[in-house]
MMTF fields as JSON, N, C-alpha, C and O atoms, coordinates in Angstrom:
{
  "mmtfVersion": "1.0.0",
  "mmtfProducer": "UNKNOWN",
  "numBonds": 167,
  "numAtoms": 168,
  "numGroups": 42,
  "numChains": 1,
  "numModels": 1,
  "chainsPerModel": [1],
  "groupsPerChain": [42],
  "chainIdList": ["A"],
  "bondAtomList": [4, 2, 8, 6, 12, 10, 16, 14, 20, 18, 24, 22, 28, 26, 32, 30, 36, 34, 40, 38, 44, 42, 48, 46, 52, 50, 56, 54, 60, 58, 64, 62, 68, 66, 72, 70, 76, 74, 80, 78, 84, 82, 88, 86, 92, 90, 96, 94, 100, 98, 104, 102, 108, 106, 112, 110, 116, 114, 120, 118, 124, 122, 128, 126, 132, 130, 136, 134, 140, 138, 144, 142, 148, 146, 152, 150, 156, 154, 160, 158, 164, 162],
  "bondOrderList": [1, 1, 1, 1, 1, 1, 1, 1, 1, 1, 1, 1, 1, 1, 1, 1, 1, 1, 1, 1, 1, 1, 1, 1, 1, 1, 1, 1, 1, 1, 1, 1, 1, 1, 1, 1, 1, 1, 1, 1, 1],
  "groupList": [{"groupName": "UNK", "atomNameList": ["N", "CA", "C", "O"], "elementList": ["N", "C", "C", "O"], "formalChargeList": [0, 0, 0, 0], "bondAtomList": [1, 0, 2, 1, 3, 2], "bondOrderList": [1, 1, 2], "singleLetterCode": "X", "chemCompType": "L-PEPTIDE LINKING"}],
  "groupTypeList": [0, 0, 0, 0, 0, 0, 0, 0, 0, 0, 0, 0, 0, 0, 0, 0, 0, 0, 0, 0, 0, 0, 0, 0, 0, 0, 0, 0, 0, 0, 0, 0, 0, 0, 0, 0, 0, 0, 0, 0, 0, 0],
  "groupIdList": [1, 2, 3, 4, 5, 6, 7, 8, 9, 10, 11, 12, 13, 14, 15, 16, 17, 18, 19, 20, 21, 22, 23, 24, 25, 26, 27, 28, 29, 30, 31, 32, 33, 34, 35, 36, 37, 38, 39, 40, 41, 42],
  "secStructList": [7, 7, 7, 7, 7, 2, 2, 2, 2, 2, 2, 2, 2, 7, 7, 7, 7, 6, 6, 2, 2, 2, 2, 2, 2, 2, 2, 2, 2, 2, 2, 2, 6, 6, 2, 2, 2, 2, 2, 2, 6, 7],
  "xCoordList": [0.837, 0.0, 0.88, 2.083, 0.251, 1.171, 0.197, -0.857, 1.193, 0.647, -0.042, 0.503, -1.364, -1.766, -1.671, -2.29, -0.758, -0.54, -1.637, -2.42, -2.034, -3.118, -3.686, -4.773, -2.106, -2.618, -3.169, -4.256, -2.877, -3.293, -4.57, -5.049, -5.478, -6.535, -6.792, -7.716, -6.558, -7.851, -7.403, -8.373, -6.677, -6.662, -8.338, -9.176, -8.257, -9.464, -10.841, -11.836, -11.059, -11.732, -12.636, -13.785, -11.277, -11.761, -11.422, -11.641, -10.916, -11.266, -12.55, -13.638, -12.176, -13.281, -14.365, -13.893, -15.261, -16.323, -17.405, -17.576, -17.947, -19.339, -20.445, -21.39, -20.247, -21.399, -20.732, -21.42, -19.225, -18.859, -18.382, -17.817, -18.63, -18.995, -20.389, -20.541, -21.318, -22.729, -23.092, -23.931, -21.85, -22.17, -21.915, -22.616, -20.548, -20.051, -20.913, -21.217, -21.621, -22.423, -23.692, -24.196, -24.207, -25.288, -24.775, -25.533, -23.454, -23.773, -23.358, -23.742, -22.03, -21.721, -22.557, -22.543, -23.372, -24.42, -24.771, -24.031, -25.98, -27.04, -26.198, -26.813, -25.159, -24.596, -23.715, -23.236, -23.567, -22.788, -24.203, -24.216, -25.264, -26.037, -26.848, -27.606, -27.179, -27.088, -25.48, -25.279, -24.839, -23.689, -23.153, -22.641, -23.411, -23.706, -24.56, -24.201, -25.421, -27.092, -26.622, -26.893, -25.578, -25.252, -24.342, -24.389, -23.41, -22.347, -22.608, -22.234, -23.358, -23.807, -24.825, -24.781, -25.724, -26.593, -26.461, -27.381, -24.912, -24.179, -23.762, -23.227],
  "yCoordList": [-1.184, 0.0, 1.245, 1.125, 2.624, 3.496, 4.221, 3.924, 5.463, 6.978, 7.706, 7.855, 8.422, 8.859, 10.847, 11.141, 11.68, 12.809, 13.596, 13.371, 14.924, 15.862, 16.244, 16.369, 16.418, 17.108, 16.131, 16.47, 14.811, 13.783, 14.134, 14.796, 13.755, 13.839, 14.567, 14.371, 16.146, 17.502, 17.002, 16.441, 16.942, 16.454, 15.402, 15.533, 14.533, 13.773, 14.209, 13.735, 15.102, 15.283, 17.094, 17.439, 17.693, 18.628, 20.025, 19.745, 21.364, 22.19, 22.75, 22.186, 23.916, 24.306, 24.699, 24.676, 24.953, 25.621, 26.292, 26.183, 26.886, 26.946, 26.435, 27.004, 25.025, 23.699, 23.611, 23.757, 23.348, 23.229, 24.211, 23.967, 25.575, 26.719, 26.677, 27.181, 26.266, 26.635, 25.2, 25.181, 24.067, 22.91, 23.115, 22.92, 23.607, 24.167, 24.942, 24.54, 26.601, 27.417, 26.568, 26.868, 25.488, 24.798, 23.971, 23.763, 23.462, 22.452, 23.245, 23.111, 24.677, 25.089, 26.113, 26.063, 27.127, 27.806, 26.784, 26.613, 26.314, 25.491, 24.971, 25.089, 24.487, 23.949, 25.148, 25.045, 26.251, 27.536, 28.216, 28.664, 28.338, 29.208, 28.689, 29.558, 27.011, 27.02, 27.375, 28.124, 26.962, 27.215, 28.298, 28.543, 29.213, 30.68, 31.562, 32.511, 31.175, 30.738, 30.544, 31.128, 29.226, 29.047, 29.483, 29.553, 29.845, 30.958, 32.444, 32.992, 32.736, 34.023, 34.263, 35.377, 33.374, 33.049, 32.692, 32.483, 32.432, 31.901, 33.212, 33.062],
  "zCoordList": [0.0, 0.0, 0.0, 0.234, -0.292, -0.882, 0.18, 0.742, 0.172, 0.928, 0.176, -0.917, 0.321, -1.02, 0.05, 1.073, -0.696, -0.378, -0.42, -1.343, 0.749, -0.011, -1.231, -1.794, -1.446, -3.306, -3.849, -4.317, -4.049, -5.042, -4.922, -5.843, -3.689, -3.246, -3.465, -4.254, -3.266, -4.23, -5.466, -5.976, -6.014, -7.974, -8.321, -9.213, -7.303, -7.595, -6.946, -7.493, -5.784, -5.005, -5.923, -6.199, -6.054, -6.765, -5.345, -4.167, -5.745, -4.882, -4.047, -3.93, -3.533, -2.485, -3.394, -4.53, -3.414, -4.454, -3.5, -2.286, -4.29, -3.514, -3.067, -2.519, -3.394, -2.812, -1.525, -0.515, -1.399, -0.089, 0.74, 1.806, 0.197, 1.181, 1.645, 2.758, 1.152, 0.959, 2.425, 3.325, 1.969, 2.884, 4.56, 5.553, 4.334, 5.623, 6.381, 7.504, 5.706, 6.525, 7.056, 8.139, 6.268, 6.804, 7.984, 8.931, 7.976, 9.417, 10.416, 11.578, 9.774, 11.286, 11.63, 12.86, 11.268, 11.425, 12.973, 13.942, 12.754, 13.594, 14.623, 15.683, 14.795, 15.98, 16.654, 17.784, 15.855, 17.303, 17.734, 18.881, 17.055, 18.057, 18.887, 19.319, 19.601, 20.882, 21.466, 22.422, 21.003, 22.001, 22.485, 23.577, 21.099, 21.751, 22.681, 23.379, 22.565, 23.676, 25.063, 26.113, 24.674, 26.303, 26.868, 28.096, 26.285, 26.652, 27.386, 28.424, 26.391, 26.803, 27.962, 28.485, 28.424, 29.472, 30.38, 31.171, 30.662, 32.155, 33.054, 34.152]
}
């Protein structure tokens, strides 16, 4: 078995785009604002 390096992997995976900006704001959105909720309420 071989090491497969970062780069190889974006070559096949593909860069950042805007599906996976668009993916990111959806999961981390919803999970900081309870946590912000509870931060701020202590």
């Amino acid at each position: 078995m071989s090491s497969i390096d970062f780069d190889e992997v974006l070559i096949h995976v593909g860069e950042k785009g805007r599906y996976q900006n668009i993916m990111y704001y959806l999961l981390c959105i919803p999970a900081t604002l309870p946590a912000a909720f509870l931060a701020f309420s202590q």
